[in-house]
C-alpha positions in Angstrom: -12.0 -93.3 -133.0 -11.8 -89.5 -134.1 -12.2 -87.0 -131.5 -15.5 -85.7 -132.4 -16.9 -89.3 -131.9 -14.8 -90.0 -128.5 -16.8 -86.6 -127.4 -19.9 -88.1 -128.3 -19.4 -90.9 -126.5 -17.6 -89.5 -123.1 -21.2 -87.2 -123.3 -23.1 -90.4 -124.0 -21.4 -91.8 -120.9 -22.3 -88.3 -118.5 -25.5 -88.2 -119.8 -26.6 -91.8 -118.5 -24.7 -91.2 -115.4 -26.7 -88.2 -114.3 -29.7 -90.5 -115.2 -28.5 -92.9 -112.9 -28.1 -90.3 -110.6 -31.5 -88.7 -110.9 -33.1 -92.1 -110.4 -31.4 -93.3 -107.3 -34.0 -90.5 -105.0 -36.9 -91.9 -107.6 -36.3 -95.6 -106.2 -35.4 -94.6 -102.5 -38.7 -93.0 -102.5 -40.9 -95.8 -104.0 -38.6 -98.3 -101.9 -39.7 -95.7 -98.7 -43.2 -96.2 -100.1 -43.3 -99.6 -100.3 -41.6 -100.0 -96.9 -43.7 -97.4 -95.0 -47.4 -96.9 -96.7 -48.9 -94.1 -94.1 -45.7 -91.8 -96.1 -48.6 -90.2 -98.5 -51.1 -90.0 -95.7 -48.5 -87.6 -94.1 -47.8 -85.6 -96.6 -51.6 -84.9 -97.8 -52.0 -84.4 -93.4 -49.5 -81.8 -93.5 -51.0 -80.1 -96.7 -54.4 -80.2 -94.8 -52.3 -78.9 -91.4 -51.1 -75.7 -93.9 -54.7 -75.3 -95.6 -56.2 -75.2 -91.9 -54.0 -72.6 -90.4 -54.9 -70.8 -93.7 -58.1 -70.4 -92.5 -57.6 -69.8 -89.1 -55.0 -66.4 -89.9 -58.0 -65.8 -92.2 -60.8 -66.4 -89.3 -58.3 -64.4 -87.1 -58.3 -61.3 -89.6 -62.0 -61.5 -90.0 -62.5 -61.4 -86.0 -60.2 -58.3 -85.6 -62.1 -56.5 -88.7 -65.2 -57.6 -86.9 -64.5 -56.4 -83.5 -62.7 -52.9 -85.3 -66.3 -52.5 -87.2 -68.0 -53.2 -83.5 -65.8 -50.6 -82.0 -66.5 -48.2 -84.6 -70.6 -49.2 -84.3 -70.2 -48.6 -80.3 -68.5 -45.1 -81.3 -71.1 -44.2 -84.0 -74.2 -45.5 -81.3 -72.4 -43.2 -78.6 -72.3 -40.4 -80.5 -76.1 -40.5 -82.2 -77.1 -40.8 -78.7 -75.4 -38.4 -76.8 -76.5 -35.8 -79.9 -80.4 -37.1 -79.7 -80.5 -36.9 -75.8 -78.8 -33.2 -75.9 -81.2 -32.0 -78.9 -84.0 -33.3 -77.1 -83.2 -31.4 -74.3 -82.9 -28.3 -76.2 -85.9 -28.4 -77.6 -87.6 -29.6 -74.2 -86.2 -26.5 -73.3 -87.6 -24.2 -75.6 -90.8 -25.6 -75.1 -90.6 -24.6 -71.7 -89.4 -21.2 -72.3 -92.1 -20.9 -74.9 -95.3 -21.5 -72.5 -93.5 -19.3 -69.8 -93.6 -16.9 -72.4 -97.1 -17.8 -73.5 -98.2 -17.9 -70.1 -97.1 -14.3 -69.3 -98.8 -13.3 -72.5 -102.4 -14.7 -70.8 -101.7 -12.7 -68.0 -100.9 -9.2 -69.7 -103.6 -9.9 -72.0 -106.1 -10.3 -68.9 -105.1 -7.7 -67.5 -105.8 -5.2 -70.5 -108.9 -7.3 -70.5 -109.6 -6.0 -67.0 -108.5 -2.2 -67.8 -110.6 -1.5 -70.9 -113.4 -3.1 -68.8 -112.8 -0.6 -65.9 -112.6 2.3 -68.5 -115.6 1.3 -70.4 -117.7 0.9 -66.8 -116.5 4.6 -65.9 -117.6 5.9 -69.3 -120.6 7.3 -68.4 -119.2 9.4 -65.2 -116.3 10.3 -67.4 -118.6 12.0 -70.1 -120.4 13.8 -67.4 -116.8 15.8 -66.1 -115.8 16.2 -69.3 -119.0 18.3 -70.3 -119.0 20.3 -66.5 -115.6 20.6 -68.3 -116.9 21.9 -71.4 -119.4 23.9 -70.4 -117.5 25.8 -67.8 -115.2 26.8 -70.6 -118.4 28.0 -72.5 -119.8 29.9 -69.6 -117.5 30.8 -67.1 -118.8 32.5 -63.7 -119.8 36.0 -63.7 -117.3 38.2 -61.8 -117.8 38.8 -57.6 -118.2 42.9 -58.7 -121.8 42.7 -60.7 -124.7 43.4 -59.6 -126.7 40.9 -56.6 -128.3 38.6 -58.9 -125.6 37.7 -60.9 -123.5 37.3 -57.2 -126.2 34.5 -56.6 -125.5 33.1 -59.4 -121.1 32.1 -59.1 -122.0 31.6 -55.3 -124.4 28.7 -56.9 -121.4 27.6 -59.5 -118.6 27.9 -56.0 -120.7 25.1 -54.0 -121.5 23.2 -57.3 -117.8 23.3 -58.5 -116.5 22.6 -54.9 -118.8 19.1 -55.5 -117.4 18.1 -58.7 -113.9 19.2 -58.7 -112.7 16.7 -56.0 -113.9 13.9 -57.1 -113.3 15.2 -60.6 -109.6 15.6 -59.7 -110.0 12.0 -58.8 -111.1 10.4 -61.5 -108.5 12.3 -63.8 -105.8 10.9 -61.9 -106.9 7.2 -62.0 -107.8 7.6 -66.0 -104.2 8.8 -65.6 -102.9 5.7 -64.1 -105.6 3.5 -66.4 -104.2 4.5 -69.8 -100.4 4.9 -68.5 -101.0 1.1 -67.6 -103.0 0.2 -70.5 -100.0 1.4 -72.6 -97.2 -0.5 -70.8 -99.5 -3.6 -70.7 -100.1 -3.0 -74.6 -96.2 -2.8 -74.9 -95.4 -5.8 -73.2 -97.9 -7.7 -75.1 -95.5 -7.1 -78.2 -92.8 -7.8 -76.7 -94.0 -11.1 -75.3 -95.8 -11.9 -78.8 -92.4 -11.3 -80.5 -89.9 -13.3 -78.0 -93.1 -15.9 -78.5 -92.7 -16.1 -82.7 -89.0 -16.4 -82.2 -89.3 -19.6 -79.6 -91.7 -21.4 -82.3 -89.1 -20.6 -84.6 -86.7 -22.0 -82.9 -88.8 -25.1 -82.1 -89.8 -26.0 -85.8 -86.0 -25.8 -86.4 -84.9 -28.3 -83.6 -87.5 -30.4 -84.6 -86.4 -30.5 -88.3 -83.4 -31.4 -86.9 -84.4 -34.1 -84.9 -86.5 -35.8 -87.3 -83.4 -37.4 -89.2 -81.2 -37.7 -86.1 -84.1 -40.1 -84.8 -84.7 -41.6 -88.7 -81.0 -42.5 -88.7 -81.5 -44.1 -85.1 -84.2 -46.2 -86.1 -82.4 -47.5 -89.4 -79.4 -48.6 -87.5 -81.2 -50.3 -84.6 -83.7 -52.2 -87.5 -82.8 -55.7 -89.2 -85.3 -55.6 -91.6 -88.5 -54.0 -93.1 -90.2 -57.1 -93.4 -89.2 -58.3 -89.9 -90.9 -55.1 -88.4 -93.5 -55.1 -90.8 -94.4 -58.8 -89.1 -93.8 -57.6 -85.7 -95.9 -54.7 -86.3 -98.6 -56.7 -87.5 -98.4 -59.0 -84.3 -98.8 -56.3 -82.0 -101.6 -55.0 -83.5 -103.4 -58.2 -83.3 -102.2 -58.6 -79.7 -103.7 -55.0 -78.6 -107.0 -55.8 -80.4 -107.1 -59.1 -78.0 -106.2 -57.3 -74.7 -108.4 -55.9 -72.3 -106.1 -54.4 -70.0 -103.2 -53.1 -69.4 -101.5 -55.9 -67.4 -103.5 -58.3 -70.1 -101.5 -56.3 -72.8 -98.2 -57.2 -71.1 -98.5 -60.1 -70.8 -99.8 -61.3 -74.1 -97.2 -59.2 -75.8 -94.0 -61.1 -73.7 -96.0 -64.3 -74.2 -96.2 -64.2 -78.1 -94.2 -61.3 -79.0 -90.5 -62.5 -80.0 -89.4 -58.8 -79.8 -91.2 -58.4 -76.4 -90.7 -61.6 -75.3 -86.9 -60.9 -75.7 -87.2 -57.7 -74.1 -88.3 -59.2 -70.9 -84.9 -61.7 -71.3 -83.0 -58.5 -71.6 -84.6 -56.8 -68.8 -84.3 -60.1 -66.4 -80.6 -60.6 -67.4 -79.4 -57.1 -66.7 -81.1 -57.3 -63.5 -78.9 -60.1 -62.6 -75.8 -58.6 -63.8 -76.4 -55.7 -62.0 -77.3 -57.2 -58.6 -73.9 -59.3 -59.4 -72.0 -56.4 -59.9 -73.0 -54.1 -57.5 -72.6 -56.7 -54.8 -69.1 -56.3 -55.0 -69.1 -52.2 -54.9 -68.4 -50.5 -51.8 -70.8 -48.4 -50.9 -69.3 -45.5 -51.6 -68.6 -46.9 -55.6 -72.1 -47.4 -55.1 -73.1 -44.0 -54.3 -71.2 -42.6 -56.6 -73.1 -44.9 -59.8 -76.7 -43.7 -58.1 -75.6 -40.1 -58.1 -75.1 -40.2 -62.5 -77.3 -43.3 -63.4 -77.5 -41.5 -67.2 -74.2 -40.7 -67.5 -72.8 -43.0 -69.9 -74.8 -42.8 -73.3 -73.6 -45.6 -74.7 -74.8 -48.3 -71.9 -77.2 -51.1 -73.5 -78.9 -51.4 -70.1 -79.8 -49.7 -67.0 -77.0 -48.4 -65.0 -79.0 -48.6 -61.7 -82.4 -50.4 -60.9 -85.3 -48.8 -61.1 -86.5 -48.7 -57.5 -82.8 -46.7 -56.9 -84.2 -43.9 -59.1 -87.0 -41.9 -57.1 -86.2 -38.3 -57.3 -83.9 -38.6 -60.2 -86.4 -39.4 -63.4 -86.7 -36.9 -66.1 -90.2 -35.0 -67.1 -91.9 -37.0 -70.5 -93.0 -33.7 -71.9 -92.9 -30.0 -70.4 -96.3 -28.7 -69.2 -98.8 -28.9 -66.1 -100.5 -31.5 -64.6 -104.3 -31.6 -65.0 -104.9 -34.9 -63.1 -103.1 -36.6 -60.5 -102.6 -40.0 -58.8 -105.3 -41.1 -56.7 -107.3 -37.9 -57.8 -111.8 -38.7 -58.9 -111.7 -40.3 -62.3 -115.3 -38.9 -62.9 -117.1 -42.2 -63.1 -116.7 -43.4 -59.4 -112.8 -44.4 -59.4 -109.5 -43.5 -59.0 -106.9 -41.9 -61.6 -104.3 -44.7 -62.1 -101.6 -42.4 -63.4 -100.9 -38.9 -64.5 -102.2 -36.6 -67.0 -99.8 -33.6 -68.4 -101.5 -31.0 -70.7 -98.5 -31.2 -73.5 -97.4 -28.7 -76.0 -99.2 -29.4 -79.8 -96.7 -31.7 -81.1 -94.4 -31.9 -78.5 -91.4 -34.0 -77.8 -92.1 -36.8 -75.4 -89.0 -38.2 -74.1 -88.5 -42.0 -72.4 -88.2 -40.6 -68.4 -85.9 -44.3 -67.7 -83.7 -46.6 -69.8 -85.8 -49.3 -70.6 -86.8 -52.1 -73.0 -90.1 -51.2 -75.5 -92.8 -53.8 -74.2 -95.0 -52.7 -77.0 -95.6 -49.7 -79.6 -98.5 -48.5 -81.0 -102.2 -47.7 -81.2 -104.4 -49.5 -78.0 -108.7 -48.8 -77.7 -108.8 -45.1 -76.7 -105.8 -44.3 -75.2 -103.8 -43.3 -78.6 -100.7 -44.5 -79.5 -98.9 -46.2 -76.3 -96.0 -47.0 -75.6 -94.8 -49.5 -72.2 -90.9 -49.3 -71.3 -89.8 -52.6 -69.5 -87.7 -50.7 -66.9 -86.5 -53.8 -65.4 -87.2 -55.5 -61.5 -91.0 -55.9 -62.4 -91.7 -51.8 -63.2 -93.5 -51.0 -66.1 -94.0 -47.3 -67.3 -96.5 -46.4 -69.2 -97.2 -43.2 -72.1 -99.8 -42.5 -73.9 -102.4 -40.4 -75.2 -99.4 -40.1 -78.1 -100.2 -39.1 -82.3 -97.1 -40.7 -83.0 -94.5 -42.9 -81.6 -90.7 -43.5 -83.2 -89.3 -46.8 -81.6 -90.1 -50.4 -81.6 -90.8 -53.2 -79.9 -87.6 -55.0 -78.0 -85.6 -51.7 -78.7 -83.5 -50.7 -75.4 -84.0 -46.8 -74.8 -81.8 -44.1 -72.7 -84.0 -41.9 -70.1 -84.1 -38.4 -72.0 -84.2 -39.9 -75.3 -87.0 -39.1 -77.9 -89.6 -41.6 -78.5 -92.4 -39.9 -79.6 -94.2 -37.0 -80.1 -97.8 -35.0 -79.2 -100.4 -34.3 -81.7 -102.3 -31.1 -82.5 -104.7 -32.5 -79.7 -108.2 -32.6 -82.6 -107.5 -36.3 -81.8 -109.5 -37.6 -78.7 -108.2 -39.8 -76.4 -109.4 -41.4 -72.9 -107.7 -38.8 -71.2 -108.6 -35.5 -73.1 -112.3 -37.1 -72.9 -112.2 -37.3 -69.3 -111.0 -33.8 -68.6 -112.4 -32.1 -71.6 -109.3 -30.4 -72.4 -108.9 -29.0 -76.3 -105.2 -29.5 -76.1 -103.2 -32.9 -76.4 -102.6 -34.9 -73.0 -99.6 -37.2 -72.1 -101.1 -39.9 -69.4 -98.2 -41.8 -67.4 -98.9 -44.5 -65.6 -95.7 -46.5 -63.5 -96.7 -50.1 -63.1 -95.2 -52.5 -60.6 -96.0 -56.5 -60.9 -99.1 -55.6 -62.4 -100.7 -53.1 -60.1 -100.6 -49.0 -60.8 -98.3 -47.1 -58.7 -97.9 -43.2 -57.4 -95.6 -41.7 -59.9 -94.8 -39.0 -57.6 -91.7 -40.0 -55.7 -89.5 -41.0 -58.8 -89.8 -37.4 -60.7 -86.5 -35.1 -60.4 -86.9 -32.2 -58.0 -86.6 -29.6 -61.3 -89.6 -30.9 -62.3 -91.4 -31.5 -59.2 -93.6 -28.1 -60.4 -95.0 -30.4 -63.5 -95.5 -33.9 -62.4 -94.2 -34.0 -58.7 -96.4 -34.9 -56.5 
């Protein structure tokens, strides 16, 4: 055999060796098979074992994106509303500052009123010194060193003079005073009418601002158009069926989803809170009532309602015109309050609350009812535009609506005849109308304390 063939053959002889080889783990496997038949089950469990804790890593990173976007929808909530609750209160407060001003401007303007008057009623005994005046100037009394007749004559003009001067003297110093006054009144006036154009300035610009701020609010709070649109449509139908107040109620938490989960809401933070604070000391307890809207990102009532007299924020700024308990003009009683508002002024929610229902009802205007939780129902209206909706959780001191230019006429600017709009606010507890008076904070006891 040559050397090249013995080669051949020797790799002839490796070759079917490794074969050999290779095939040994083939038939051990087959023989493994054929002895144990669950051997493929096992290895198509463990490749469904791998695919499973796929998904779960997978589930696991969706969770922690989830909870980071949460946290980061908690943060963006916290910060929308601690920015609507303190422009709110800005602009509360220029509206305040604004009919202070306006109100000092009535009283200046009254009192010019009252000094022209006086000067016009004197006009007549003012003329009459004025030409004694004149004609003195023109005629003057003869001198004491003439002859008898004309002596008769200045001793005449002495007694006549000794008359008028006095009360002459008199009325020259009170026109004086009159048109010294006049002018300082007159002065104040513009001043007052020019600190006055600055404030409404200042208010159309706040409330430009606020406009989005509350737009932004609503579009993160809503699911979607159609849902609301629905909703919308429901309450409507609701408030056409009602014929009362407590009527409304409860036909909107008995066929309203959104209302009807309000009332859930309110119920179940009720019962978290009574839970809670049963294990508070009572100074931890204290110490919540003494800053129940501190925390602007709570999604409930920090302290029941009852807890809150003397600590609930003004709806709008301006007056009361009719009280609890006050002549209703047709034999009753007034159930509530009525406030004489700024034209188109910012009405605020005065407690954290659920919206029971939103929008227009007979001839009160547009209403709104907060759900404030433990049975108590507060009530706004007399409204020409409201910005929340029904089953929405609101924060005392944040906007929710706003005052028209009062040409609209409600039940309440009917009753008192008033030209200007009117906020009526009525507290409701298990059904039955309530004295407002006790709940409203002692800085704004002047406007709707009792």
């Amino acid at each position: 055999m040559s050397v090249s063939g013995k080669a051949r053959s020797e790799a002839t002889k490796r070759g079917l060796l490794s074969a050999a080889l290779l095939a040994i783990p083939v038939a051990l496997s087959a023989h493994a098979a054929q002895k144990d038949p669950d051997a493929g089950d096992v290895s198509s469990k463990q490749q469904e074992l791998r695919g499973i804790e796929d998904t779960i890593d997978a589930a696991k990173e969706r969770a922690r994106r989830l909870e980071e976007q949460l946290i980061d929808h908690a943060a963006a909530r916290l910060r929308l509303n601690g920015a609507l609750i303190e422009a709110t209160q800005r602009l509360q407060e220029t509206e305040a500052r604004a009919a202070e001003i306006e109100e000092r401007l009535s009283v200046l303007t009254e009192n010019e009123r009252k000094i022209v008057a006086s000067l016009e009623s004197r006009r007549g005994l003012i003329m009459e010194i004025l030409t004694v005046l004149q004609r003195m100037g023109r005629r003057p009394p003869p001198a004491l060193m003439t002859r008898p007749q004309e002596i008769l004559k200045a001793v005449r003009a002495s007694l006549a003079l000794g008359a008028v001067l006095p009360q002459m003297r008199a009325e020259a110093l009170q026109l004086q005073h009159d048109l010294s006054e006049l002018e300082q009144v007159r002065d104040g006036v513009r001043r007052e009418q020019t600190l006055l154009t600055e404030q409404q300035a200042s208010l159309k610009a706040q409330r430009e601002r606020l406009g989005p701020m509350i737009a932004e609010r609503q579009e993160a709070l809503s699911s979607t158009q159609d849902a609301l649109q629905a909703e919308a449509e429901r309450t409507r139908s609701l408030a056409q069926r009602a014929s009362s107040l407590k009527d409304l109620i409860a036909r909107m938490e008995a066929e309203s989803a959104a209302a009807r989960r309000a009332a859930e809401a309110a119920r179940k933070a009720d019962e978290e809170r009574a839970k809670a604070q049963a294990k508070l000391s009572e100074q931890e307890r204290l110490k919540a009532l003494s800053a129940p809207f501190k925390d602007p990102a709570r999604l409930a009532p920090a302290v029941a309602f009852a807890d809150l007299k003397g600590r609930l924020p003004a709806p709008v700024s301006g007056p009361i015109v009719r009280r609890f308990g006050a002549p209703d003009g047709f034999g009753g009683k007034e159930k509530g309050l009525s406030i004489a508002a700024r034209e188109n002024g910012v009405v605020i929610a005065p407690c954290d609350g659920w919206i029971a229902f939103s929008g227009p009802y007979r001839s009160y205007g547009q209403l709104l009812i907060i759900n404030a939780g433990g049975g108590y129902y507060v009530v706004l209206a007399g409204m020409s535009r409201t910005n929340v909706n029904v089953g929405q959780f609101v924060l005392a001191g944040e906007p929710v609506a706003s005052m028209g230019d009062g040409a609209a006429q409600t039940a309440a600017t009917i009753a008192i005849g008033a030209k200007q709009p009117i906020l009526y606010v009525e507290f409701r507890k298990d059904g039955a109308s309530i004295d407002s008076g006790p709940w409203w904070a002692k800085s704004d006891s002047r406007k709707v304390g009792g």
